[in-house]
N, C-alpha and C positions, 0 to 999 in steps of 0.2 A: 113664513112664520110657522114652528112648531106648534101643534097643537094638541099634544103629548111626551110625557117623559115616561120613559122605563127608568123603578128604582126599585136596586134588590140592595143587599148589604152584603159584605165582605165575605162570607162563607158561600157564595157564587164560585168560587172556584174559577177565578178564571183568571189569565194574566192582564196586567195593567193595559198593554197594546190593544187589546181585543176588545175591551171595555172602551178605553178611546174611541177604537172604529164604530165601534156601535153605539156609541154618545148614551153611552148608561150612567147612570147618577149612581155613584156605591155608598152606600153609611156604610164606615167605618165600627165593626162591632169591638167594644171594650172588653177588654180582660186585665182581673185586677188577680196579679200575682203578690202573695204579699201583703206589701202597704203601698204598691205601685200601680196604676191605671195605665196598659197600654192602647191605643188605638190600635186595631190591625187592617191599615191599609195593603188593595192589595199591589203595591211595588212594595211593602216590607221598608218601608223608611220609618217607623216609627220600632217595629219588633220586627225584626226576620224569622220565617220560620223554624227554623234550626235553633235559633234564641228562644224563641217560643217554648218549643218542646225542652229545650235543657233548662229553662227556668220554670217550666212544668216537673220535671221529675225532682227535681232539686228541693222544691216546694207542698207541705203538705196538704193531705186533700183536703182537709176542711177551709187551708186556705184560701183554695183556689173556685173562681168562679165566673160568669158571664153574666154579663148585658149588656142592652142595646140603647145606647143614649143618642139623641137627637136634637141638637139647639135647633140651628140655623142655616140656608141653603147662602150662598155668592157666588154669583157671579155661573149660575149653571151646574158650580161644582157642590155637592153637599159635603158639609161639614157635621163632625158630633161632639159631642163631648162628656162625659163621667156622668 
């Protein structure tokens, strides 16, 4: 039985595999480009990087902004949301 979880969030920098191996719990940090709330997971299934950054420059600065939402953990994996 565990008797601790490592939990960083997504700006961990690190790839999805590596986080597996080392059974780390990641929140997902929001970024609201626009009038849109992306998650960024770090496998990139909700915004990819490259998307990220071209819907950053695209977008003005007073648009654009961060945070860190946190509902609810399942099943191991944490989840977030807006």
């Amino acid at each position: 039985m565990k008797t601790f979880q490592i939990i960083t969030d997504s700006s961990c920098d690190l790839p999805q595999a590596l986080a597996d191996e080392l059974d780390l719990a990641v929140l997902p940090l929001h970024v609201l480009i626009g009038e849109h709330t992306y998650a960024n997971y770090l496998d990139g299934r909700e915004i990819g990087f490259r998307e990220f950054y071209d819907k950053r420059r695209r977008t003005r600065h007073h648009e654009r902004r961060q945070r860190l939402g946190v509902h609810c953990r399942h099943g191991g994996k944490a989840e977030g949301g807006p």
